[in-house]
TORTINU-245435 format. One record per residue (C-alpha): residue number from 1; residue in one letter; chain; x, y, z. Coordinates in nm, 3 decimals, always signed. Layout:
% TORTINU-245435
resi NUM, resn a, chain A, X X, Y Y, Z Z
...
This chain:
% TORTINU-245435
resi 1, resn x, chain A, X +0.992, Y +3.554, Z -4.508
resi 2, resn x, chain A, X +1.171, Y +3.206, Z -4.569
resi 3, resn x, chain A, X +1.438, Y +3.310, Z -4.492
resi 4, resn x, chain A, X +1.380, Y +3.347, Z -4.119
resi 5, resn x, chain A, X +1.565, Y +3.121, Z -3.893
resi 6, resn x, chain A, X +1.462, Y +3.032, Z -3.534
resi 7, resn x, chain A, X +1.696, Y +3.145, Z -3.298
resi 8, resn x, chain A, X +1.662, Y +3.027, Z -2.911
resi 9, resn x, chain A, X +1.727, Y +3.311, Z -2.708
resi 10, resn x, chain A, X +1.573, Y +3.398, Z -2.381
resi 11, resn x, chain A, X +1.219, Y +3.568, Z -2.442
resi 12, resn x, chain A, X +1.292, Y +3.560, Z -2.781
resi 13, resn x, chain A, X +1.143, Y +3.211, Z -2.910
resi 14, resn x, chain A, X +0.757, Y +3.336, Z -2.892
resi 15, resn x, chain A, X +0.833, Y +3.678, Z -3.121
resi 16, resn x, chain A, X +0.993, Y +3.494, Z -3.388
resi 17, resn x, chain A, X +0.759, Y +3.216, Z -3.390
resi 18, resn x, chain A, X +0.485, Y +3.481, Z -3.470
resi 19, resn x, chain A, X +0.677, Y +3.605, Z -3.749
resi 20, resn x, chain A, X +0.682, Y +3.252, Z -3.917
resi 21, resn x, chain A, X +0.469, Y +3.228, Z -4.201
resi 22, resn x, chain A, X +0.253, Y +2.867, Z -4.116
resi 23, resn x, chain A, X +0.347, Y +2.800, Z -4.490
resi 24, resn x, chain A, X +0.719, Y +2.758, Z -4.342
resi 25, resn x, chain A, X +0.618, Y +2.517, Z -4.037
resi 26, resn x, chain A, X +0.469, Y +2.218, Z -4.196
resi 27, resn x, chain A, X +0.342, Y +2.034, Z -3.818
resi 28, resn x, chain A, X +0.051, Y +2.188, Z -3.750
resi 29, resn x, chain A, X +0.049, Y +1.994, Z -3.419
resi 30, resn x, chain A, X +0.341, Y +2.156, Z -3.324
resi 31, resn x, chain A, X +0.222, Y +2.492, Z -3.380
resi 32, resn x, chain A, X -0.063, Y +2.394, Z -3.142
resi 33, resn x, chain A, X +0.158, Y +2.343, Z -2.884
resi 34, resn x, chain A, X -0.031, Y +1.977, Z -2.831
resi 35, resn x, chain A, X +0.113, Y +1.734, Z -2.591
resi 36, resn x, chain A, X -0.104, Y +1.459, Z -2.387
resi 37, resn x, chain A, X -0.192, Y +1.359, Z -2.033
resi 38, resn x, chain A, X -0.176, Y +1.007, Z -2.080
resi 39, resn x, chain A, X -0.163, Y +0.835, Z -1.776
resi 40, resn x, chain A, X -0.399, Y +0.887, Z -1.519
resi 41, resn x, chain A, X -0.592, Y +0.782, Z -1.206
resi 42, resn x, chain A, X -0.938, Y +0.657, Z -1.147
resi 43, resn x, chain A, X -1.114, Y +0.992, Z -1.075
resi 44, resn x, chain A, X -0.904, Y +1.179, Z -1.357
resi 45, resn x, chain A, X -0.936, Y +1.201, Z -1.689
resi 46, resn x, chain A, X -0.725, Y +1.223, Z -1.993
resi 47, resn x, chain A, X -0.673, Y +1.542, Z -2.187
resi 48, resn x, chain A, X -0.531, Y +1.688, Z -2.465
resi 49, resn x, chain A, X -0.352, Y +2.008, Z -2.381
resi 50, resn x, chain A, X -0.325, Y +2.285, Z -2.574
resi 51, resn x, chain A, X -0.072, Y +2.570, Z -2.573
resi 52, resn x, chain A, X -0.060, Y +2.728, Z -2.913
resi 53, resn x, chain A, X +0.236, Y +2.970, Z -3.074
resi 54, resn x, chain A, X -0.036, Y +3.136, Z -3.297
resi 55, resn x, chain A, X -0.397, Y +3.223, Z -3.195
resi 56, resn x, chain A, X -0.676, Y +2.953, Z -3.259
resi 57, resn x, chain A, X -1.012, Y +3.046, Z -3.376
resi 58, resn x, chain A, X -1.179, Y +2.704, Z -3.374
resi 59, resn x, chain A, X -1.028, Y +2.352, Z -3.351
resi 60, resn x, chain A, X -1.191, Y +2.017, Z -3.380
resi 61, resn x, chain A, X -1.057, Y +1.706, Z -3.313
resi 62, resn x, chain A, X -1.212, Y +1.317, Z -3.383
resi 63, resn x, chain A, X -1.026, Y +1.053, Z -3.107
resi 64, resn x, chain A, X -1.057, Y +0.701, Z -3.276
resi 65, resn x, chain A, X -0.986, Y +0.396, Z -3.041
resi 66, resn x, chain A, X -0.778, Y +0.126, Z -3.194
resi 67, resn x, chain A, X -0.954, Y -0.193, Z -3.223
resi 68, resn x, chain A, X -1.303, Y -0.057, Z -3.258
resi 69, resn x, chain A, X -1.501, Y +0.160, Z -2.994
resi 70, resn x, chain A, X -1.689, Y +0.480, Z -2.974
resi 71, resn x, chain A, X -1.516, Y +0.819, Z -3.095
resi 72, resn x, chain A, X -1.423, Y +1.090, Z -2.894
resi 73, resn x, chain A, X -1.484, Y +1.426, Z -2.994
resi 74, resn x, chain A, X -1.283, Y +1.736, Z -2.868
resi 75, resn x, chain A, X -1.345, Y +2.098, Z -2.954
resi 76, resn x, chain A, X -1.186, Y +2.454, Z -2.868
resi 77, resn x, chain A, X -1.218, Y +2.794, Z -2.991
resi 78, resn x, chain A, X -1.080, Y +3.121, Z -2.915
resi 79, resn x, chain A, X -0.744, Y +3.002, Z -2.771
resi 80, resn x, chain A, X -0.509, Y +3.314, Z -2.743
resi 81, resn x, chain A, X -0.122, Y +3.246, Z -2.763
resi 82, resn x, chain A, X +0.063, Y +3.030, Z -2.519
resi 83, resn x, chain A, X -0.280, Y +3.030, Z -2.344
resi 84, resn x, chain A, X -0.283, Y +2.641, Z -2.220
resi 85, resn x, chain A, X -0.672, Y +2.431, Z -2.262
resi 86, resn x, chain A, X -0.742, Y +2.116, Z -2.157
resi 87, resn x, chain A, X -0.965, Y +1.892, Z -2.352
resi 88, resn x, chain A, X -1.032, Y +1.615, Z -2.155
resi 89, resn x, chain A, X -1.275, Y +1.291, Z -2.193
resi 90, resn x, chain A, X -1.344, Y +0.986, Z -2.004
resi 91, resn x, chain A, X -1.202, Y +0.675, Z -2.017
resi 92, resn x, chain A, X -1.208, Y +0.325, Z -1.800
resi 93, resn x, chain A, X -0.942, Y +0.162, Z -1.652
resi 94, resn x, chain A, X -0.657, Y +0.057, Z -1.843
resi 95, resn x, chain A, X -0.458, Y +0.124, Z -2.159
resi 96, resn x, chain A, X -0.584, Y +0.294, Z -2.498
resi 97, resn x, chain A, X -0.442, Y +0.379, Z -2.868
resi 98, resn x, chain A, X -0.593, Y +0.653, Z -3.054
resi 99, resn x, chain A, X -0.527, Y +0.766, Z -3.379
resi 100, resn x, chain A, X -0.653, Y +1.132, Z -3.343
resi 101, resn x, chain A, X -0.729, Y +1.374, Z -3.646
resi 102, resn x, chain A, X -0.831, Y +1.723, Z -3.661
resi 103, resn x, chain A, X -0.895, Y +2.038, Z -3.892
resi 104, resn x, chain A, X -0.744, Y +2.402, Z -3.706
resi 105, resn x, chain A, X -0.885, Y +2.755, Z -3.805
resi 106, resn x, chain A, X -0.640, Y +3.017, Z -3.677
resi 107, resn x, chain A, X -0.691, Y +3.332, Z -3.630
resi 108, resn x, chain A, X -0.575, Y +3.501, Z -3.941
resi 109, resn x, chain A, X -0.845, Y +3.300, Z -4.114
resi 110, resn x, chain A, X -0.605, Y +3.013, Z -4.251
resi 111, resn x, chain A, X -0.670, Y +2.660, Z -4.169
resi 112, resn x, chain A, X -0.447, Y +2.366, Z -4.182
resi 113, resn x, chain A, X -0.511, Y +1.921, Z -4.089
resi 114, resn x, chain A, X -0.319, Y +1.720, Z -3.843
resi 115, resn x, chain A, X -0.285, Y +1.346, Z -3.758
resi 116, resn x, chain A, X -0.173, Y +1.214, Z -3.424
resi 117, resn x, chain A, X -0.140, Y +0.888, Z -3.289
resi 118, resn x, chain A, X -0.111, Y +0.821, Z -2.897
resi 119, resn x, chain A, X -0.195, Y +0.603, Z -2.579
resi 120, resn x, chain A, X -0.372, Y +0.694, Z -2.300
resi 121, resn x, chain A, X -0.427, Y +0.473, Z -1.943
resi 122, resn x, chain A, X -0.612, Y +0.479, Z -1.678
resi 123, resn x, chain A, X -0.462, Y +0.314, Z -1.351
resi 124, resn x, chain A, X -0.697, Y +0.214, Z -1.069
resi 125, resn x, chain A, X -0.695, Y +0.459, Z -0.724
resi 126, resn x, chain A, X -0.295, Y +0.410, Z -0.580
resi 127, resn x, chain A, X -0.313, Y +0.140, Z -0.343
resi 128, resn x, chain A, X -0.016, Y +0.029, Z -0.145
resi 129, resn x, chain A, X +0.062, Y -0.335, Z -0.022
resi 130, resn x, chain A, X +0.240, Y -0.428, Z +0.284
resi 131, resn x, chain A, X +0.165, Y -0.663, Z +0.577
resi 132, resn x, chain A, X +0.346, Y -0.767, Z +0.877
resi 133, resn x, chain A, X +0.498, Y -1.061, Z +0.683
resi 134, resn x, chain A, X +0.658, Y -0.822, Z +0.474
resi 135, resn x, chain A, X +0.892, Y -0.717, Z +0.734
resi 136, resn x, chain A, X +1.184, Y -0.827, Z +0.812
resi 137, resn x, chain A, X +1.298, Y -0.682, Z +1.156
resi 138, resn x, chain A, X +1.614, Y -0.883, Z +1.161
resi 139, resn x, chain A, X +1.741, Y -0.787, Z +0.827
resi 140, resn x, chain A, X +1.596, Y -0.420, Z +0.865
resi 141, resn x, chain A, X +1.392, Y -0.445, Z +0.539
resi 142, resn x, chain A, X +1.078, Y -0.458, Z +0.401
resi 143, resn x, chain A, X +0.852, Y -0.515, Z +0.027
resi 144, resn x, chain A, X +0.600, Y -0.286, Z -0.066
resi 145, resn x, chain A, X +0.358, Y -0.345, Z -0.353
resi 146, resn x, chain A, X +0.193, Y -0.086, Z -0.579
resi 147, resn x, chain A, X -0.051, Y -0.081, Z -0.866
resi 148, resn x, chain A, X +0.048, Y +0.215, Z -1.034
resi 149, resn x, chain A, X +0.416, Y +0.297, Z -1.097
resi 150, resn x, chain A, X +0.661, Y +0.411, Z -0.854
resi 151, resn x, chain A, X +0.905, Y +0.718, Z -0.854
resi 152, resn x, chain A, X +0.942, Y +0.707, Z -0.472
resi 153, resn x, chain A, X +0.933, Y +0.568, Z -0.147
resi 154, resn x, chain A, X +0.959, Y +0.684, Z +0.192
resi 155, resn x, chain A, X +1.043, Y +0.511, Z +0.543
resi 156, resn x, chain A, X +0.995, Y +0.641, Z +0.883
resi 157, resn x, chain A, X +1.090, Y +0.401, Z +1.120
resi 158, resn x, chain A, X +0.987, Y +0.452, Z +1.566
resi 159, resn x, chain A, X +1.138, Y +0.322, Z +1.835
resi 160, resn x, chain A, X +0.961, Y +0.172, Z +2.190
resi 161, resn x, chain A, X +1.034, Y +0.472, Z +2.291
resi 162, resn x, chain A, X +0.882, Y +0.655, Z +2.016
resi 163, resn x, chain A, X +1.157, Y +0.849, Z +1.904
resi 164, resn x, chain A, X +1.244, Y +0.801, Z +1.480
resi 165, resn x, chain A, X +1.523, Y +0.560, Z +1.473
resi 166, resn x, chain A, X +1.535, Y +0.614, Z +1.104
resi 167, resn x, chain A, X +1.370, Y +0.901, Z +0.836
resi 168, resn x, chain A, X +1.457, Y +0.842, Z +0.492
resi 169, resn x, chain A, X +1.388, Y +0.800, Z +0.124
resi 170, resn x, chain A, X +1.468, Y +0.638, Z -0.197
resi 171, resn x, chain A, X +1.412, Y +0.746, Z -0.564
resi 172, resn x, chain A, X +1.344, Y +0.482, Z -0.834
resi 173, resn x, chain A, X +1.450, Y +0.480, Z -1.218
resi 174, resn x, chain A, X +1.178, Y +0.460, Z -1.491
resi 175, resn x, chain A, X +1.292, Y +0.101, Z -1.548
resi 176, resn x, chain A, X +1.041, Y +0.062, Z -1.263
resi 177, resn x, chain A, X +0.696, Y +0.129, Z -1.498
resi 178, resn x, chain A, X +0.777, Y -0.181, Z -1.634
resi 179, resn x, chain A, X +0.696, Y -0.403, Z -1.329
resi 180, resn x, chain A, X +0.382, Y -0.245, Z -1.175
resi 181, resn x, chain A, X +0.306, Y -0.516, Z -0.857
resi 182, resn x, chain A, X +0.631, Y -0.603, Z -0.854
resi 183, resn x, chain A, X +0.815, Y -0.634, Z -0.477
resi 184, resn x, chain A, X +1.028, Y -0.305, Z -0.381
resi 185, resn x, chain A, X +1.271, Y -0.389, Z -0.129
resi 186, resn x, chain A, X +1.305, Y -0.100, Z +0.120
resi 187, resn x, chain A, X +1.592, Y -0.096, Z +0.377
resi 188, resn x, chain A, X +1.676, Y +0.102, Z +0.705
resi 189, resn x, chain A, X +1.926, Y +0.176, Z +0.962
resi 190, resn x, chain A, X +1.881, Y +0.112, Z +1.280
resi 191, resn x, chain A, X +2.097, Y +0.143, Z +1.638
resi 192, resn x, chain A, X +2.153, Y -0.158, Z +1.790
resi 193, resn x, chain A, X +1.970, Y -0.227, Z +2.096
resi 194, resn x, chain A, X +1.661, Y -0.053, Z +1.942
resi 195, resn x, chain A, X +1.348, Y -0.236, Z +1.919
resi 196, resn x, chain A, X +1.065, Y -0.097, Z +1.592
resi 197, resn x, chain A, X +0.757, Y +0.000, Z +1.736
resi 198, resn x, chain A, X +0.622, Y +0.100, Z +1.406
resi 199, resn x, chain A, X +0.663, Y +0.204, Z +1.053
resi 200, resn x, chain A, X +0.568, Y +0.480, Z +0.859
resi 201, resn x, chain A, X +0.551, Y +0.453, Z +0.458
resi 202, resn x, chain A, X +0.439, Y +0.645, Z +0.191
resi 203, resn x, chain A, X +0.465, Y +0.601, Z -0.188
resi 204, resn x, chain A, X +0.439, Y +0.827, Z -0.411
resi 205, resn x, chain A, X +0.367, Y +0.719, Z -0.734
resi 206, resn x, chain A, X +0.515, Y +0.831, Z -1.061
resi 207, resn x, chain A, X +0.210, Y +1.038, Z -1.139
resi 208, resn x, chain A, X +0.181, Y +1.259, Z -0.852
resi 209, resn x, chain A, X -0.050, Y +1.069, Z -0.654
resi 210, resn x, chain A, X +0.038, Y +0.913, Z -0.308
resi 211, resn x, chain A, X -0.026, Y +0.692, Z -0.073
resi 212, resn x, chain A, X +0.043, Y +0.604, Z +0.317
resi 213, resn x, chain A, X +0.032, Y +0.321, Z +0.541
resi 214, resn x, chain A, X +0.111, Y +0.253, Z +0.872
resi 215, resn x, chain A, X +0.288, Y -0.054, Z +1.010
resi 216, resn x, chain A, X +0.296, Y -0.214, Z +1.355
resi 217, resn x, chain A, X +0.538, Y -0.524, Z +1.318
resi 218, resn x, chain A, X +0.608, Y -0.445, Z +1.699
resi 219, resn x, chain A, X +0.502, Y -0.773, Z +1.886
resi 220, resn x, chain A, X +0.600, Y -0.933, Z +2.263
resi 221, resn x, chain A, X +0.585, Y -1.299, Z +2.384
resi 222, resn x, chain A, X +0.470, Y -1.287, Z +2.724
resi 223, resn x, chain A, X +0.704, Y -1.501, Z +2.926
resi 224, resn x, chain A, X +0.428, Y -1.709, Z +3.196
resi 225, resn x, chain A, X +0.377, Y -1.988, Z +3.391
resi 226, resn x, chain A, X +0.133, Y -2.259, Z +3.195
resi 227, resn x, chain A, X -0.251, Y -2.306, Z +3.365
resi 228, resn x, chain A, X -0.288, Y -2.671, Z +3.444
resi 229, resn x, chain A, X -0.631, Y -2.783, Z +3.403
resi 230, resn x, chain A, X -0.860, Y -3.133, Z +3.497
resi 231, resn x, chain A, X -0.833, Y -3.345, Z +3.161
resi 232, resn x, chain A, X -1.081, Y -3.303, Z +2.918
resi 233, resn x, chain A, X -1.193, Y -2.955, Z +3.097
resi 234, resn x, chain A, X -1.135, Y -2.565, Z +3.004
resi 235, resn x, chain A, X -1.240, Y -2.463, Z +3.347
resi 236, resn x, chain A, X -0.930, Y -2.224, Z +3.490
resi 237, resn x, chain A, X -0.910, Y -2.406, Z +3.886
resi 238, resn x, chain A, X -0.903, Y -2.136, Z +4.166
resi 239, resn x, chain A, X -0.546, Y -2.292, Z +4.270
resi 240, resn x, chain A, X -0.444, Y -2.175, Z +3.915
resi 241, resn x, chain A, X -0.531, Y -1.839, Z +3.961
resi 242, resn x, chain A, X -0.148, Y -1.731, Z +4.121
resi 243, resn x, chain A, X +0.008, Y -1.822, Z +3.785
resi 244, resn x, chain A, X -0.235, Y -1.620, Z +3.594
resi 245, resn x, chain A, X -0.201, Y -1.268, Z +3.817
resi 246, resn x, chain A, X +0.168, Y -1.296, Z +3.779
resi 247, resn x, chain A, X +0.088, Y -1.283, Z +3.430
resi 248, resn x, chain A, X -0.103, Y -1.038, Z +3.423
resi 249, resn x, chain A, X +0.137, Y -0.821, Z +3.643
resi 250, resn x, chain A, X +0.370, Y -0.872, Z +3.300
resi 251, resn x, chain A, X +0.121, Y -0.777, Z +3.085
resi 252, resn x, chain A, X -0.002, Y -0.423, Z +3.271
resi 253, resn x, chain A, X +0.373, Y -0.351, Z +3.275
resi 254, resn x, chain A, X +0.407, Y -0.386, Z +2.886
resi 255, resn x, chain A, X +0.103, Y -0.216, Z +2.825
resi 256, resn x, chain A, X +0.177, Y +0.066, Z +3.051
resi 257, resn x, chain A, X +0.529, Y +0.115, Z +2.875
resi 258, resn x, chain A, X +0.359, Y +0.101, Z +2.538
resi 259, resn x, chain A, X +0.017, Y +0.139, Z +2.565
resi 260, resn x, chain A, X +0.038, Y +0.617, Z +2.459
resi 261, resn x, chain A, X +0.255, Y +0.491, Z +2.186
resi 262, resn x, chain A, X +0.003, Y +0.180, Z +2.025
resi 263, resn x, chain A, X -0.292, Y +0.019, Z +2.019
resi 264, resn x, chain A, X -0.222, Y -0.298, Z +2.236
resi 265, resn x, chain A, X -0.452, Y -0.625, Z +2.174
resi 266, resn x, chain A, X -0.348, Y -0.990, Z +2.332
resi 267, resn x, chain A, X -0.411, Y -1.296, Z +2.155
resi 268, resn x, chain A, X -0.408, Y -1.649, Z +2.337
resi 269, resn x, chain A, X -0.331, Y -1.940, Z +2.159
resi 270, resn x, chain A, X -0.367, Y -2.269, Z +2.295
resi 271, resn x, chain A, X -0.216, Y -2.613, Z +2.250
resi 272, resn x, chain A, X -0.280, Y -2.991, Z +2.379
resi 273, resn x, chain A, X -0.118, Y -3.342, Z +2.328
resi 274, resn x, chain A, X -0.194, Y -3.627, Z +2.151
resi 275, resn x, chain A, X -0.402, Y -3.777, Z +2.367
resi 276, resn x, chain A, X -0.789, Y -3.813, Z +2.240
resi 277, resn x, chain A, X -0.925, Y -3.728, Z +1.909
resi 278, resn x, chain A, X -0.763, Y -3.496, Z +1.698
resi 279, resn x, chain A, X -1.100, Y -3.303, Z +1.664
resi 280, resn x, chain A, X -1.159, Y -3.284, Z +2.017
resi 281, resn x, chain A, X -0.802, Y -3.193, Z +2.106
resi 282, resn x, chain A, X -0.872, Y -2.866, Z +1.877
resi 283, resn x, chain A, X -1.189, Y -2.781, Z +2.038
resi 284, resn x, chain A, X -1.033, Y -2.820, Z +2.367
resi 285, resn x, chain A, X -0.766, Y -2.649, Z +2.302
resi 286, resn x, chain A, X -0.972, Y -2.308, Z +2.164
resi 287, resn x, chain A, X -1.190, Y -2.346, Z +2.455
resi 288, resn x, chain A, X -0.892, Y -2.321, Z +2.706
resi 289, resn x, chain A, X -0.714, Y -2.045, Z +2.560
resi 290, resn x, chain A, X -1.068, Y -1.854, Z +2.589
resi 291, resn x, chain A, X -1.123, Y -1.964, Z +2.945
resi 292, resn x, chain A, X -0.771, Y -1.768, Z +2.989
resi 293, resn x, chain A, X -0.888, Y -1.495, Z +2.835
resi 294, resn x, chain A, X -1.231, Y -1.467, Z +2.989
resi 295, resn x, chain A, X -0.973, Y -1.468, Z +3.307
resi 296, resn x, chain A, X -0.801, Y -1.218, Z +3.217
resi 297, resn x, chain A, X -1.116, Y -0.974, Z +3.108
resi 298, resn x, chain A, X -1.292, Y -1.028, Z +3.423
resi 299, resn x, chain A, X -0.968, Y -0.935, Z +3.624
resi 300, resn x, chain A, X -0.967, Y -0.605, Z +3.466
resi 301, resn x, chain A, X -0.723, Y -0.660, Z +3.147
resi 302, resn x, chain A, X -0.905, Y -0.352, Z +2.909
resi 303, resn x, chain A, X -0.763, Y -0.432, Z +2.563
resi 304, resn x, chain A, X -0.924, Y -0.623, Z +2.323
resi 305, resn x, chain A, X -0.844, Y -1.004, Z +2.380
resi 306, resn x, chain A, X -0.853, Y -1.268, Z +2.070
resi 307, resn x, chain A, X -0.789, Y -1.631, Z +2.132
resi 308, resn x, chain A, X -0.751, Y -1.958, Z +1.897
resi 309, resn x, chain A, X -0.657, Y -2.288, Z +1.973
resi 310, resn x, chain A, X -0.420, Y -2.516, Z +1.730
resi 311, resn x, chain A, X -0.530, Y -2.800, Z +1.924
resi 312, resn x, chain A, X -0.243, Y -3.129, Z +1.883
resi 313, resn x, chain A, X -0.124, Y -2.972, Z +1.494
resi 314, resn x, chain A, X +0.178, Y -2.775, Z +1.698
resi 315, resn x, chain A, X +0.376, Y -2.990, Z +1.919
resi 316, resn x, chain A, X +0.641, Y -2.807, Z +2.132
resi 317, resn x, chain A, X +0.783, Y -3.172, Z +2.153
resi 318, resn x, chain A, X +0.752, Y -3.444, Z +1.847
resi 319, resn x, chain A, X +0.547, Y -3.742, Z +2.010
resi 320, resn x, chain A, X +0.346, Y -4.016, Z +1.836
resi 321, resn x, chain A, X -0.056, Y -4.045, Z +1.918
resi 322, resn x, chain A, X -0.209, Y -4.097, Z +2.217
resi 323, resn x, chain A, X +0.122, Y -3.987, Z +2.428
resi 324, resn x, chain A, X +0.088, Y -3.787, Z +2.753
resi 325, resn x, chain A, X +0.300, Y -3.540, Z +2.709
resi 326, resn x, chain A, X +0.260, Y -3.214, Z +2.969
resi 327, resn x, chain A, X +0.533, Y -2.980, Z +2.776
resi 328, resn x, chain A, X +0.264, Y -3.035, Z +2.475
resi 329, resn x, chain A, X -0.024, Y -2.904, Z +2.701
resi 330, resn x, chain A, X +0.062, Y -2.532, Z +2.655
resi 331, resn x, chain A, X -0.042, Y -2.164, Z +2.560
resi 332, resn x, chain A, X +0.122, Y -1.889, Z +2.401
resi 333, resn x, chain A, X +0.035, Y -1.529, Z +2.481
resi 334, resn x, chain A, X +0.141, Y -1.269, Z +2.253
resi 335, resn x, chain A, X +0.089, Y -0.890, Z +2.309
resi 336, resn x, chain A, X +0.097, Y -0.665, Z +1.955
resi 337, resn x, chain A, X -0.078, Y -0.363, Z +1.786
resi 338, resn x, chain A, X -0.250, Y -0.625, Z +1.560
resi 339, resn x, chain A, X -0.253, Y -1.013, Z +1.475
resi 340, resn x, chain A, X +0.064, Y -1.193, Z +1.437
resi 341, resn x, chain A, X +0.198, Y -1.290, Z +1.112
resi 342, resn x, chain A, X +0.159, Y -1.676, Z +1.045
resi 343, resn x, chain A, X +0.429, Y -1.865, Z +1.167
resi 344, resn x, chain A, X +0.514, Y -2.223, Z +1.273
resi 345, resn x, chain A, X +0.400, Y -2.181, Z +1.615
resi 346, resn x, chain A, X +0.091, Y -1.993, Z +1.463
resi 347, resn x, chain A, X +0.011, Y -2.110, Z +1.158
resi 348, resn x, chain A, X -0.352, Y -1.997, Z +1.122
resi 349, resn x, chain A, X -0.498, Y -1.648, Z +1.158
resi 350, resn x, chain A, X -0.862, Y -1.717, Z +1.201
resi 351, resn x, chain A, X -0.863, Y -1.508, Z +1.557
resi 352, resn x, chain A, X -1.180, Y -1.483, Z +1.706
resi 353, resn x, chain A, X -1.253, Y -1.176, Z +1.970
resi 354, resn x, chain A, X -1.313, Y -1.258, Z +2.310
């Protein structure tokens, strides 16, 4: 029968294939219909799959790790044609050679060897990577980070009034696999005169598994009236009190606009001069932007309230020490679904809930 000749037709291939002698098809492998599922995550295991042309009695196969380590043994019998096996083991995370041999008994009795060599890797459970620093609302972009690698990515983008502004999606090249925790730049259109509320992502990764986040870049500056109080005091003065209702008129009207569409929180920071001691200008200045917060709780404000004080560190205007400078004496009240990115008016996060 050598003088058969494989001829691809449709439903043709598996007929002549049986009528091949195995003397005429010298890769056993092949016959086995082997291939590998080498990458993998964390709860997953590698395998060896099977799919054979011509029925298998019993296979055995010995898995040696490159470099030294314990062998992995693999067994099967009684695998009909094209019927597809798995044989899978376990493996830790990150990135293996085998050299793999193994002996096949088909099932006409004859028996034939095989060598393979291969890599196998385990990536840890898809996690994405993106914080509010990360976007860029003015340029309409944003970097996400993965640890495995990424075939694609996909952007929802809400408005304030929570309508999608933009729904979209973008494919990435293999030249990707290369740069796992690498920055992905992801861009969107947007109206103008539309502010983001949030974001939805999810990344897929390139094998099979996904993941989704949700981002809340959205973030207002509450425009106010600053609380004067007695020097060296945090104690908010009942003739104060007018400047801090209006305020809070503001804020019930923002969170009543967005307050179905987000979780709302405030954070207070607070501010002094240069008058005093540095470290008592930064405990005075936390203990103020509480007292405004304490204010605001106890006149019925319901969100969660965080405060911090950057004491004399943030100047709104450049003085030398020990200058009396009112514009200096200041707070900063800014309403968000969660704690705003550093910045040079904030640049510490260590919030502390009222």
């Amino acid at each position: 029968m050598s003088d058969l000749r494989l001829v691809f037709r449709p439903g043709m291939m598996l007929l002549v294939l049986m009528m091949l002698s195995r003397a005429s098809v010298a890769d056993e492998a092949q016959q086995l219909g082997i291939s590998i599922r080498a990458a993998v995550q964390v709860g997953q295991k590698p395998a060896v799959l099977l799919q054979p042309v011509v029925g298998v009695a019993r296979l055995s196969m010995k898995l040696m790790p490159t470099g030294g380590g314990k062998a992995v043994s693999l067994n099967a019998s009684n695998v009909g044609v094209q019927e597809r096996r798995e044989l899978t083991w376990s493996q830790t995370v990150g990135t293996q050679s085998w050299t793999a041999s193994g002996q096949v008994q088909w099932s006409d009795g004859s028996t034939g060897a095989f060598t393979l060599t291969f890599e196998t890797r385990v990536f840890p459970q898809l996690q994405t990577t993106v914080t509010k620093a990360d976007v860029d609302l003015e340029s309409r972009k944003l970097v996400v980070r993965a640890n495995q690698p990424i075939a694609r990515v996909e952007l929802k983008v809400i408005g304030d009034d929570g309508n999608p502004v933009h729904d979209g999606a973008i494919e990435l090249g293999e030249e990707q696999d290369a740069v796992v925790g690498e920055p992905i730049e992801v861009a969107w259109e947007q109206a103008p005169g539309t502010t983001v509320l949030k974001m939805e992502l999810k990344v897929h990764s390139r094998f099979g598994f996904w993941s989704g986040v949700e981002i809340t870049p959205f973030e207002v500056e509450i425009p106010h009236e600053d609380v004067e109080f007695t020097s060296g005091t945090w104690d908010v003065r009942a003739s104060e009190s007018a400047k801090l209702r209006h305020t809070l008129e503001l804020l019930n009207e923002k969170i009543a606009r967005y307050g179905g569409l987000l979780e709302m929180q405030l954070y207070i920071a607070g501010y002094t001069d240069t008058v005093g001691p540095h470290g008592s200008n930064q405990e005075l200045s936390e203990k103020r932007a509480r007292a405004i917060g304490a204010w605001f709780k106890s006149h019925g404000l319901k969100l969660p309230i965080y405060y911090q004080g950057f004491g004399e560190t943030v100047l709104a205007v450049p003085t030398g020490d020990e200058m009396d400078e009112a514009r200096n004496r200041r707070a900063l009240y800014v309403l968000g679904a969660s704690a705003p990115s550093p910045q040079p008016s904030l640049p510490r996060s260590a919030w502390k809930r009222l």
